[in-house]
C-alpha positions as CSV (number, residue, x, y, z in Angstrom):
1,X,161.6,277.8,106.1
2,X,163.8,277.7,109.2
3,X,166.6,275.2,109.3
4,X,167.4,272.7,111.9
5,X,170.7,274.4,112.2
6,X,168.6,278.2,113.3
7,X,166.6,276.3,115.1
8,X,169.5,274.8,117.1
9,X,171.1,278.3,117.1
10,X,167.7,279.6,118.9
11,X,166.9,277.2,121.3
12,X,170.4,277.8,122.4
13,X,170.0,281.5,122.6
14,X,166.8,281.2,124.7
15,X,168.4,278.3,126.8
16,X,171.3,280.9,128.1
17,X,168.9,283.5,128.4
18,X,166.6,281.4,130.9
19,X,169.3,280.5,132.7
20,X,170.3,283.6,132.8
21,X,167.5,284.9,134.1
22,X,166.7,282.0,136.5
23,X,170.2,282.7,138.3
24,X,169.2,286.7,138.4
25,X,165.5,286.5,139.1
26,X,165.6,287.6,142.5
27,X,166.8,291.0,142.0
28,X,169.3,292.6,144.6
29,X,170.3,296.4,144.8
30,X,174.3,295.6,145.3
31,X,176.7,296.8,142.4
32,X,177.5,293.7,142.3
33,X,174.5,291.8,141.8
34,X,174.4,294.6,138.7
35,X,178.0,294.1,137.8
36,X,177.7,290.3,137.7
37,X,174.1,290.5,135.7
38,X,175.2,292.7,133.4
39,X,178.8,291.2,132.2
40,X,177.2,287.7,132.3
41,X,174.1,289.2,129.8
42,X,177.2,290.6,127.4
43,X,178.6,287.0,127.7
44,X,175.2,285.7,126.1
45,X,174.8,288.3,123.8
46,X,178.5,287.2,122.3
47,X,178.1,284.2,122.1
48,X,175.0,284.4,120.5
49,X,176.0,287.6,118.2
50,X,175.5,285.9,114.9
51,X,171.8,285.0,115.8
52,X,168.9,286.3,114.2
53,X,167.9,287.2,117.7
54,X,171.5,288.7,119.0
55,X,169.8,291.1,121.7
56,X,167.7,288.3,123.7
57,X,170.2,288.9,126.6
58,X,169.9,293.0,126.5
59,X,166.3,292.4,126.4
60,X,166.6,290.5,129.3
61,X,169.0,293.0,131.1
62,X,166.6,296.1,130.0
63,X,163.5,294.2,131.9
64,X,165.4,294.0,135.1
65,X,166.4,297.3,134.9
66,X,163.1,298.2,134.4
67,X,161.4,296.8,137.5
């Protein structure tokens, strides 16, 4: 059974990854654009790096990169 404390810890993951991707969803081809997506998807993936689910943000990263 999951706790109410991994459940917190999950919905906060996904929170910061939608937000994440909400900010980045229209997708430029400046370094920049890259440069910002890319250290803010670290920040997530730090933060959230005792998670069950640590690589939501480089999930999130790879699917850009993938379009």
């Amino acid at each position: 059974m999951v706790t109410d404390e991994e459940l917190k810890a999950v919905y906060g993951m996904f929170t910061d990854a939608w937000k994440l991707y909400k900010k980045y969803a229209d997708v430029q081809q400046e370094d920049e654009y890259w440069e910002a997506l890319i250290a803010e998807a670290d920040a997530v993936a730090k933060k959230h790096q005792n998670n069950k689910l640590t690589r939501c943000a480089s999930v999130l990263t790879e699917l850009y990169l993938a379009k």
